[in-house]
KOLKOL-971594 format. One record per residue (C-alpha): residue number from 1; residue in three letters; x, y, z. Coordinates in nm, 2 decimals. Each point is the difference from the previous one (the first is absolute). Example, Ala and Ser with C-alpha at 12.3 -4.5 7.8 and 13.67 -1.06 7.14 Angstrom:
<atoms>
ATOM   semar   lumdo        x        y        z
ATOM       1     Ala     1.23    -0.45     0.78
ATOM       2     Ser     0.14     0.34    -0.07
</atoms>
This chain:
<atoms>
ATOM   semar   lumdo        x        y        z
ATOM       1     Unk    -2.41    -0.08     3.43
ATOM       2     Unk    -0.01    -0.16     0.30
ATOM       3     Unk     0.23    -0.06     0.32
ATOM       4     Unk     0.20    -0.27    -0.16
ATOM       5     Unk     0.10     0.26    -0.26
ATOM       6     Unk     0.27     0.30     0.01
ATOM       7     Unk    -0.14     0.26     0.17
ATOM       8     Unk     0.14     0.38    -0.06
ATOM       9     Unk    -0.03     0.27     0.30
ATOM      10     Unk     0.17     0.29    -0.19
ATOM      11     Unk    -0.35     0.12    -0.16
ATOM      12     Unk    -0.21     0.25     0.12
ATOM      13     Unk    -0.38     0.04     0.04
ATOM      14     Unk    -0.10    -0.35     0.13
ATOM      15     Unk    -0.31    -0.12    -0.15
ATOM      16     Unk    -0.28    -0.29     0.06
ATOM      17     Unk     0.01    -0.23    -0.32
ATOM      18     Unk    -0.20    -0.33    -0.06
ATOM      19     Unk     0.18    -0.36     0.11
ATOM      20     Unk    -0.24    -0.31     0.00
ATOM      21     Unk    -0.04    -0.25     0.16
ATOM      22     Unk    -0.03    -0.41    -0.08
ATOM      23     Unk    -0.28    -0.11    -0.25
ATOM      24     Unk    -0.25    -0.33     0.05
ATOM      25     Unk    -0.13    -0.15    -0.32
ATOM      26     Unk    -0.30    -0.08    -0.05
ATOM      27     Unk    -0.10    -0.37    -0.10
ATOM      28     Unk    -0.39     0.00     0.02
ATOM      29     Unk    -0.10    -0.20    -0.27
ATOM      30     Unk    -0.19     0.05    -0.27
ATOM      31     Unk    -0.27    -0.15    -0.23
ATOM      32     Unk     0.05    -0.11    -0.30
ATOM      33     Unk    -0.19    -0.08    -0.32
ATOM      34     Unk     0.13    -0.24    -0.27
ATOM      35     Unk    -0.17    -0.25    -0.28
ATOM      36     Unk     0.01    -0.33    -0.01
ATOM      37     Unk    -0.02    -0.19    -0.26
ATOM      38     Unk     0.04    -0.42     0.02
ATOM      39     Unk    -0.03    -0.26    -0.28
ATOM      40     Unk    -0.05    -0.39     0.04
ATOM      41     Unk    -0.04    -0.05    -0.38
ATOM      42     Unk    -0.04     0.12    -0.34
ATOM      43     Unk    -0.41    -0.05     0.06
ATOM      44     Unk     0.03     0.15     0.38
ATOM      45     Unk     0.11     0.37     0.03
ATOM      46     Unk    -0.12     0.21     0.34
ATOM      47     Unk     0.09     0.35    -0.02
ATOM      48     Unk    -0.08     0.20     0.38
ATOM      49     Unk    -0.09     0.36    -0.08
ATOM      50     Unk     0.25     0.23     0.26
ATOM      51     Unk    -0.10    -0.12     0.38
ATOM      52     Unk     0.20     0.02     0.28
ATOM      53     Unk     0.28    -0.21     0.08
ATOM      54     Unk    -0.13    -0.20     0.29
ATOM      55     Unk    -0.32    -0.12    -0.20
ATOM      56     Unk     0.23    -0.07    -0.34
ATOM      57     Unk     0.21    -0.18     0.21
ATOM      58     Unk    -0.30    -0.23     0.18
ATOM      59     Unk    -0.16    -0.06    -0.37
ATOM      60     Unk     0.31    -0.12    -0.12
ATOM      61     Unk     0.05    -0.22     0.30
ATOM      62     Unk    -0.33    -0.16    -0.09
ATOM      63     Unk     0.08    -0.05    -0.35
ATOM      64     Unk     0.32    -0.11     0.02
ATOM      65     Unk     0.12    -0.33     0.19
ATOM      66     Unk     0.37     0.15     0.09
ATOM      67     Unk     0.13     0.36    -0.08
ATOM      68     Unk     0.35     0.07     0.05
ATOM      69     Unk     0.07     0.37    -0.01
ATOM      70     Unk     0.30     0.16    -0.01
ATOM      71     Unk     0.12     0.24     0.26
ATOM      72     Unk     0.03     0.37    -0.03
ATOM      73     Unk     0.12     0.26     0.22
ATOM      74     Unk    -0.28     0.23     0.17
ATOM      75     Unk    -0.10     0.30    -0.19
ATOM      76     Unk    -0.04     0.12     0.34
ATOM      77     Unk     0.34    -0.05     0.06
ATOM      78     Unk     0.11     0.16    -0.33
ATOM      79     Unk    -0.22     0.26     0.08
ATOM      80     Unk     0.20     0.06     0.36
ATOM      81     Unk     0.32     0.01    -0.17
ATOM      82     Unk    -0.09     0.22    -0.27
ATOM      83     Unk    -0.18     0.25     0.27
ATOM      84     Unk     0.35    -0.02     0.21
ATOM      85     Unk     0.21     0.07    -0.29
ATOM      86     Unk    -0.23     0.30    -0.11
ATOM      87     Unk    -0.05     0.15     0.33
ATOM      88     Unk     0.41    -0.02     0.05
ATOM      89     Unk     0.03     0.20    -0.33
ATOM      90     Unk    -0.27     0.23     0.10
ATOM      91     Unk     0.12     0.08     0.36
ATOM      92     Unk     0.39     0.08    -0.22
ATOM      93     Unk    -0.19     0.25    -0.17
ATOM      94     Unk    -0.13     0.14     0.30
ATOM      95     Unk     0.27     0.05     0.20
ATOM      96     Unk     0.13     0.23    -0.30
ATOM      97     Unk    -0.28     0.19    -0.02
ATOM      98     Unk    -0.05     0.06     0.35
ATOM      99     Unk     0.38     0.08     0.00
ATOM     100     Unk    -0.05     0.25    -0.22
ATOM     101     Unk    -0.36     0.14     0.14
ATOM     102     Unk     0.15     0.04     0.34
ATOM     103     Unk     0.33     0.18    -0.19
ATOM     104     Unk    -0.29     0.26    -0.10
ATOM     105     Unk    -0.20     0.04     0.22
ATOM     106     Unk     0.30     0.05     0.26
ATOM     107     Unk     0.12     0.25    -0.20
ATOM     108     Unk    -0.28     0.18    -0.12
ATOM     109     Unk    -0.14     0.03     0.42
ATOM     110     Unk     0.39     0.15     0.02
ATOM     111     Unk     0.00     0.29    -0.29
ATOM     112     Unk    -0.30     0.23    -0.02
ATOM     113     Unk    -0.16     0.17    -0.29
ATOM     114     Unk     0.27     0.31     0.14
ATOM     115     Unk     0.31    -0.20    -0.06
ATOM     116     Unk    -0.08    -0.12    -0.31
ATOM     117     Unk    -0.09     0.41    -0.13
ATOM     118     Unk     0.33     0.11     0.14
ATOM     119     Unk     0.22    -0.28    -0.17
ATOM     120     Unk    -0.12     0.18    -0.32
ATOM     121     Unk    -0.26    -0.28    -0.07
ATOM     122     Unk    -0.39     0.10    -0.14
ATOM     123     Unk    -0.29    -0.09     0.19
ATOM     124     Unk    -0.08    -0.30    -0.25
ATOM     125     Unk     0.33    -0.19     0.11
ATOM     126     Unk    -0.12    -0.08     0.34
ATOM     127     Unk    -0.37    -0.10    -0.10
ATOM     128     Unk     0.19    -0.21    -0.23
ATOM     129     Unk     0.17    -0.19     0.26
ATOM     130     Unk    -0.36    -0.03     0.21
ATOM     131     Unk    -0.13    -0.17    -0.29
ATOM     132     Unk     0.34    -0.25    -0.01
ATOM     133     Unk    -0.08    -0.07     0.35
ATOM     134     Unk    -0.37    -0.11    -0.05
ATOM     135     Unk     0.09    -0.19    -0.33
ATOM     136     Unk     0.26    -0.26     0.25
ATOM     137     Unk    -0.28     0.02     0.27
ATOM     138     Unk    -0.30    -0.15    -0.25
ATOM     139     Unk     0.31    -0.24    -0.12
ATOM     140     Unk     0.04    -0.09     0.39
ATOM     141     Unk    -0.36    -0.08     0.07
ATOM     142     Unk    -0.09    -0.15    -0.33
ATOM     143     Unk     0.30    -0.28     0.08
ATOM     144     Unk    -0.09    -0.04     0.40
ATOM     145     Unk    -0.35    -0.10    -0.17
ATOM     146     Unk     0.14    -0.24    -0.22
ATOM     147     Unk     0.22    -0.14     0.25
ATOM     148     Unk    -0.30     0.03     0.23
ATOM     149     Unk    -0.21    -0.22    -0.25
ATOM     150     Unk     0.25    -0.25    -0.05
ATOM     151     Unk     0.00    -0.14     0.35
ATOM     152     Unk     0.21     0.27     0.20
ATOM     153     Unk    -0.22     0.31     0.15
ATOM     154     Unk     0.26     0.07     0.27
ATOM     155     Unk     0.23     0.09    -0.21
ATOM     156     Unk     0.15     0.35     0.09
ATOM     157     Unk     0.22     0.03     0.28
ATOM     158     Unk     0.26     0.30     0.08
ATOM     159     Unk     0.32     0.03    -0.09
ATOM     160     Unk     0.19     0.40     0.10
ATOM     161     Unk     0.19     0.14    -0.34
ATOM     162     Unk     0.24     0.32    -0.03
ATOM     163     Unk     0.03     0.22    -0.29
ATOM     164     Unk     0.31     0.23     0.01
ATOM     165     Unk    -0.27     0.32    -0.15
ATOM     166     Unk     0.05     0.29     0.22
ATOM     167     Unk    -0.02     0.26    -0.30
ATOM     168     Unk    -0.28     0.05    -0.30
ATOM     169     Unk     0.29    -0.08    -0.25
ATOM     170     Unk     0.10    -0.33     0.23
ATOM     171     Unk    -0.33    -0.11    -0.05
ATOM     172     Unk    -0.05     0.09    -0.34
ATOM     173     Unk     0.37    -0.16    -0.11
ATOM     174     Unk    -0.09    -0.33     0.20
ATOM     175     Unk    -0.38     0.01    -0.14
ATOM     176     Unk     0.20    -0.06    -0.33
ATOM     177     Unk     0.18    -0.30     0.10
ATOM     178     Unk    -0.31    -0.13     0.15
ATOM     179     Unk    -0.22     0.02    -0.31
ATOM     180     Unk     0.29    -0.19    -0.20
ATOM     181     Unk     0.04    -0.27     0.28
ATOM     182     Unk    -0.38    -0.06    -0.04
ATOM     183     Unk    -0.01    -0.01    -0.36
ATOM     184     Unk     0.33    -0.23    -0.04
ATOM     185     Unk    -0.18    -0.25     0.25
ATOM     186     Unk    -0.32    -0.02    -0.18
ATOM     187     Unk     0.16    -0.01    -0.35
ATOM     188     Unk     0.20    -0.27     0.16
ATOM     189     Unk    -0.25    -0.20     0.21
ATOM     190     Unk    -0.29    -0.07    -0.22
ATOM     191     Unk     0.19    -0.30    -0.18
ATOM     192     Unk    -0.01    -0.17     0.35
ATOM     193     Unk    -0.39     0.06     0.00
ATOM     194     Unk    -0.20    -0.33     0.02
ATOM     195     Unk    -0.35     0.19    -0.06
ATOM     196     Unk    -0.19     0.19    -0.36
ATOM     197     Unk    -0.15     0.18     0.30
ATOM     198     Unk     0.34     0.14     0.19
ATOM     199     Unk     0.20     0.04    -0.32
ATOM     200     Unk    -0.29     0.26    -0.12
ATOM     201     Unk     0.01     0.20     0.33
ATOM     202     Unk     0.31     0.00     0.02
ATOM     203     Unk     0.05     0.11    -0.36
ATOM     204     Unk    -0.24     0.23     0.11
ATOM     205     Unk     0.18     0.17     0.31
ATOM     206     Unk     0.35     0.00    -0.20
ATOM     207     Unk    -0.17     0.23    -0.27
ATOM     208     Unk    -0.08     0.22     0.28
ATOM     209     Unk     0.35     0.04     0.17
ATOM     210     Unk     0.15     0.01    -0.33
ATOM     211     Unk    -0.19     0.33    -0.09
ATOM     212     Unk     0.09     0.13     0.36
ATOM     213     Unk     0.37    -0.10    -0.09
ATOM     214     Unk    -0.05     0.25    -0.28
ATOM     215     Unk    -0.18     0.27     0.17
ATOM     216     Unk     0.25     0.03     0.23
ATOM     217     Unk     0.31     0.01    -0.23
ATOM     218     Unk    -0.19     0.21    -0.24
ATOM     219     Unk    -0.26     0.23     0.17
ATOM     220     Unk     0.16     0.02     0.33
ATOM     221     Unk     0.41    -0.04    -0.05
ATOM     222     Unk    -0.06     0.19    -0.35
ATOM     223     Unk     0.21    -0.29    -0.19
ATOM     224     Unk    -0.01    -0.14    -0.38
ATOM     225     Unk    -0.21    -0.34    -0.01
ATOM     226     Unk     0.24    -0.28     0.04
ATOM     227     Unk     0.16    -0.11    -0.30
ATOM     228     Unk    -0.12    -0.38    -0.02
ATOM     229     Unk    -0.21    -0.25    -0.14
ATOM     230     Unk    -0.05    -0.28     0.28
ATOM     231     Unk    -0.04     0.05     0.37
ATOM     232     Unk     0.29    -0.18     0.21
ATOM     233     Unk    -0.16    -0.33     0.16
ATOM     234     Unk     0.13    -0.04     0.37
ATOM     235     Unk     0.04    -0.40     0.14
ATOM     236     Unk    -0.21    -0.08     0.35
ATOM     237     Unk     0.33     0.08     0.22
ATOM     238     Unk     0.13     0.28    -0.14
ATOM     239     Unk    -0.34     0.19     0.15
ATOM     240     Unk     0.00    -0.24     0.32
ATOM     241     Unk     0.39     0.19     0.05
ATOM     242     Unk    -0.13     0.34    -0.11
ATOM     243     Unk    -0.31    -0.01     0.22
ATOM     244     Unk     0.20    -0.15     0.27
ATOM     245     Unk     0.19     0.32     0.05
ATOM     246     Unk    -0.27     0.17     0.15
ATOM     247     Unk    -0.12    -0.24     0.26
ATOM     248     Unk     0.09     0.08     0.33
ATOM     249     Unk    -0.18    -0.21     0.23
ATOM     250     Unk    -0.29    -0.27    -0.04
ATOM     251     Unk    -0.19    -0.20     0.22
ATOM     252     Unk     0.16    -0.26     0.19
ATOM     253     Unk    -0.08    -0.34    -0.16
ATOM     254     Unk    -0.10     0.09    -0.34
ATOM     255     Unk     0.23    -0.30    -0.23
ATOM     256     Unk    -0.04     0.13    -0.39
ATOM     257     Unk     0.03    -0.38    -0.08
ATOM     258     Unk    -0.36     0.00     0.10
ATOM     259     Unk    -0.15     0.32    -0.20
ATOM     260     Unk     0.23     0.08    -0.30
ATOM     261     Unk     0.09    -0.23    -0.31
ATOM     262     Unk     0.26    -0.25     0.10
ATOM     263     Unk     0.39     0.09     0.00
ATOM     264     Unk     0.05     0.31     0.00
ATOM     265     Unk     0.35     0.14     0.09
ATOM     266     Unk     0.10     0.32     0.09
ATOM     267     Unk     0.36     0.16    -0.22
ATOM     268     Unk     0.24     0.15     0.15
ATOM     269     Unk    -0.02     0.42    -0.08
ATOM     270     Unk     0.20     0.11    -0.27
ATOM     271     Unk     0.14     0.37     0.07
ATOM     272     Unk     0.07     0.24    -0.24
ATOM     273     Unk     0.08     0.36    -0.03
ATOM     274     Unk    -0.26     0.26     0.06
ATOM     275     Unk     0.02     0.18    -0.39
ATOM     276     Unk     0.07    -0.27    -0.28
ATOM     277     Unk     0.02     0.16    -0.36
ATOM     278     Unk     0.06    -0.21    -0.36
ATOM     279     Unk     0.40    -0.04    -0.01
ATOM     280     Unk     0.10     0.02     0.38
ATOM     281     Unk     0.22    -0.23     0.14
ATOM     282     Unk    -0.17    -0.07     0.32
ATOM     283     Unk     0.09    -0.20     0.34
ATOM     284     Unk    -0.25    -0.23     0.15
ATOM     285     Unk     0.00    -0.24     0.28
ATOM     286     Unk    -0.19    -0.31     0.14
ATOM     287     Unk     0.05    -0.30     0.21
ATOM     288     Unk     0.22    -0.26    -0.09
ATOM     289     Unk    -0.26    -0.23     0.09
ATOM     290     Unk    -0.13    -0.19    -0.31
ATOM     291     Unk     0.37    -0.02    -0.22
ATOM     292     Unk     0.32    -0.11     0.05
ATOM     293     Unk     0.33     0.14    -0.09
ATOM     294     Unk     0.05    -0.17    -0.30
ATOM     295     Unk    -0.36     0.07    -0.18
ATOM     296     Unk     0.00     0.21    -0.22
ATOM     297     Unk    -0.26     0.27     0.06
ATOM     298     Unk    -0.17     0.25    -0.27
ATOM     299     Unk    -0.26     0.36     0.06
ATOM     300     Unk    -0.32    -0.10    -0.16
ATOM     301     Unk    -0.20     0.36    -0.10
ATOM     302     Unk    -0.35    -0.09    -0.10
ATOM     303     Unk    -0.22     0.18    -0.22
ATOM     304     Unk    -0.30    -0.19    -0.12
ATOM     305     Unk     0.05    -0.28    -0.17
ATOM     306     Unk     0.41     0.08    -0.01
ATOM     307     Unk     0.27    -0.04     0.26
ATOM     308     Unk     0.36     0.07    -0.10
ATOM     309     Unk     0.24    -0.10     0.23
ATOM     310     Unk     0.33     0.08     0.06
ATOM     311     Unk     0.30    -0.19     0.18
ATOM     312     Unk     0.12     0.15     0.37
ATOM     313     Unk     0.28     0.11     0.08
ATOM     314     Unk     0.17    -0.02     0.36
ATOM     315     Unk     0.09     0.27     0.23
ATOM     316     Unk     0.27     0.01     0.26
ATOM     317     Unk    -0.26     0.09     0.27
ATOM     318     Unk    -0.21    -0.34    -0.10
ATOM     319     Unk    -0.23     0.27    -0.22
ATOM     320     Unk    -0.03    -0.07    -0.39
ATOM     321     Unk    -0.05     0.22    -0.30
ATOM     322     Unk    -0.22     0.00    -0.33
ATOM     323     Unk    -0.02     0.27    -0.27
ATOM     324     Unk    -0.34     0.05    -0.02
ATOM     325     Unk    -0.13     0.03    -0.36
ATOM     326     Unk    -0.08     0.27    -0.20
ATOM     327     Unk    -0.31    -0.21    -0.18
ATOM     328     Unk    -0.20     0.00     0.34
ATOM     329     Unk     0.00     0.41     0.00
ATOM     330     Unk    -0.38     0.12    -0.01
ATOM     331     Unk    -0.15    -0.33     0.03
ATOM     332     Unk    -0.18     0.07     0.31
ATOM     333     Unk     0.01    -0.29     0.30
ATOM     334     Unk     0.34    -0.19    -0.03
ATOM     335     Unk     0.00    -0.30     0.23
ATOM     336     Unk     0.37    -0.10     0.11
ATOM     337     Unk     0.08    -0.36     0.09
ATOM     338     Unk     0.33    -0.17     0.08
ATOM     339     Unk     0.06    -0.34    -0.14
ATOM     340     Unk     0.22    -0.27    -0.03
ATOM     341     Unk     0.08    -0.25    -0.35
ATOM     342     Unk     0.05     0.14    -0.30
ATOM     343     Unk    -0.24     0.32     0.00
ATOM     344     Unk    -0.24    -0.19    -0.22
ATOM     345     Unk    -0.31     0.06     0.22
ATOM     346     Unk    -0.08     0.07     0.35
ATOM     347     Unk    -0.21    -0.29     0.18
ATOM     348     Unk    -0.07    -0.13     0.34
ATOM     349     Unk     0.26    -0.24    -0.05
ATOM     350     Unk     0.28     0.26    -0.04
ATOM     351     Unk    -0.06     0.34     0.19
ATOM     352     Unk     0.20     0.14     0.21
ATOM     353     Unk    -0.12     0.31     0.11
ATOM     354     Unk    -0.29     0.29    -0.14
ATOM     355     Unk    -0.16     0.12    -0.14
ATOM     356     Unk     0.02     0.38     0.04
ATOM     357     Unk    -0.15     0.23    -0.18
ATOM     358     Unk     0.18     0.30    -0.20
ATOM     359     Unk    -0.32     0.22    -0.15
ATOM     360     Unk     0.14     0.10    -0.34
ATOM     361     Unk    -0.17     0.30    -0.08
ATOM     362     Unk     0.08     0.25    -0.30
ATOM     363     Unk     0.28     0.21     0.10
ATOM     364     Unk    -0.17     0.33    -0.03
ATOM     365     Unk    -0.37     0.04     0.18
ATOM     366     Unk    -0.27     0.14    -0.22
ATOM     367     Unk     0.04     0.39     0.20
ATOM     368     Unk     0.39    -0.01    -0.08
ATOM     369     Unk     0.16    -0.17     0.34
ATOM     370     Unk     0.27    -0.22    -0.06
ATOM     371     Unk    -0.12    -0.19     0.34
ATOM     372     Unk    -0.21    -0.29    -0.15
ATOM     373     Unk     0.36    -0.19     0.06
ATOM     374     Unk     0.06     0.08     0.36
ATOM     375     Unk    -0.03    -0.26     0.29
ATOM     376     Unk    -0.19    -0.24    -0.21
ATOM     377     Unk     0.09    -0.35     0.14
ATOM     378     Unk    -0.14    -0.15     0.22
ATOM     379     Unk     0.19    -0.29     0.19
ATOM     380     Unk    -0.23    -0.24     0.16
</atoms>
């Protein structure tokens, strides 16, 4: 999310979000305590109780005529590269959750207790929200302190975001999508954590925003529960695109090479129709940036642990079409990618374009509406 990256200026409400800046490892070393233990003979044996290295070292010396040792790399250095790789994964995280802190926040300072009442919503929906918004603050500060501790205390920096929320029911539609864009990335990023320590907390905040994902479909949007098993695990660039979207301006000389986990790539947006229900034949576009005209290219539709996919077909105005399937009807956040091969997964090495998300709701809210199914994509 940075200058490099695509910025968008057709959001409103500009908000202040966190960018960092370059971390310095730390190589102090350290002391160390091993046991030595050296035999001359079967009738000789001189075992050292734990001591330091520099005085094991200087006994042996004495004892020994020659000592050849080895050479290791510096756990100082291991140390340094393990800090840099943690702090790089820990600063990702944070740039989500101050993503979505500022998305609150911004909002919540924009729609009063008032508008909230008069879109028909009870008193507890609002306090609800406040609660979100502290819940991705304590996330914030609890990883600026870790980041803090591994060697980097400078760094937050300011990037400005948009949200397009001018109503209670903008906010409340795009709170939706938020919640399942945290959840996916957590699901997704914890095999790609190096630390016991991180993995837990993080485990820890995605149990969290997976029960706001609920309250928000269920208590607030009046919805059935979702209708799966497994959450749907998003890869490192599908969030660095998403995220992305909102960015529109950062600090002039802020290079993500230096803060975030190495390569990440930006996809190109996949656009889809406002309203997508089970059985539609819909249009969608992208760039033809990452195919050719003679791949063959496929409509992945994830749901937890499954993704069907389906071929594309061509348009005369350079659009495609996909029937979207009827199995994907109530089974809550849908992520839709574009590929290219033969539609047996979606990886790095074959996207195209995505994901979007189509919320799959029941079709009928728990008062009666038949709304749960209106404007529910989201095309990032």
């Amino acid at each position: 999310m940075i200058n490099s990256r695509r910025m968008k200026g057709d959001r409103s409400t500009p908000v202040k979000m966190g960018c960092y800046k370059k971390r310095c490892a730390n190589e102090d070393a350290k002391s160390y305590r091993i046991t030595c233990q050296l035999s001359h003979s079967e009738d000789r044996h001189i075992s050292l109780l734990p001591m330091k290295l520099s005085h094991c070292l200087t006994l042996l010396a004495a004892l020994l005529p020659f000592t050849h040792a080895a050479p290791t790399v510096s756990s100082a250095r291991r140390d340094a590269a393990s800090d840099d790789y943690n702090s790089r994964f820990l600063v990702y995280a944070l740039s989500l959750e101050q993503l979505v802190f500022a998305f609150y926040n911004s909002s919540l300072s924009l729609l009063s207790a008032d508008d909230f009442r008069a879109a028909g919503h009870p008193d507890y929906v609002r306090r609800g929200y406040e609660q979100i918004r502290k819940t991705y603050q304590d996330h914030s500060d609890y990883l600026i302190n870790e980041i803090s501790n591994l060697g980097d205390p400078d760094a937050a920096g300011h990037c400005d975001y948009a949200f397009p929320v001018k109503t209670t029911e903008d906010f409340i539609n795009l709170s939706e999508a938020m919640q399942a864009l945290a959840v996916s990335t957590f699901a997704g990023a914890l095999e790609h954590s190096h630390s016991d320590i991180y993995t837990t907390a993080f485990g820890e905040m995605l149990g969290l925003e997976a029960r706001y994902a609920t309250w928000i479909s269920t208590a607030v949007k009046k919805q059935d529960l979702a209708d799966m098993s497994f959450e749907s695990p998003l890869k490192l660039n599908d969030t660095w695109t998403i995220a992305g979207g909102y960015v529109t301006s950062c600090p002039p000389g802020t290079v993500p090479d230096d803060i975030f986990p190495h390569g990440l790539n930006d996809w190109p947006i996949l656009t889809v129709p406002d309203t997508v229900r089970p059985g539609d034949t819909i249009s969608i576009s992208f760039p033809d940036t990452l195919y050719n005209t003679d791949d063959t290219l496929f409509a992945g539709f994830m749901t937890g642990r499954n993704m069907e996919s389906y071929p594309l077909v061509g348009n005369a105005d350079g659009s495609f079409s996909v029937t979207v399937p009827q199995s994907i009807g109530g089974k809550g956040a849908v992520w839709l990618y574009v590929g290219k091969g033969d539609g047996s997964s979606v990886s790095d090495d074959n996207m195209v374009a995505g994901p979007a998300l189509v919320m799959m709701a029941a079709n009928r809210e728990k008062d009666g509406r038949e709304s749960a199914l209106e404007n529910n994509t989201w095309s990032w």
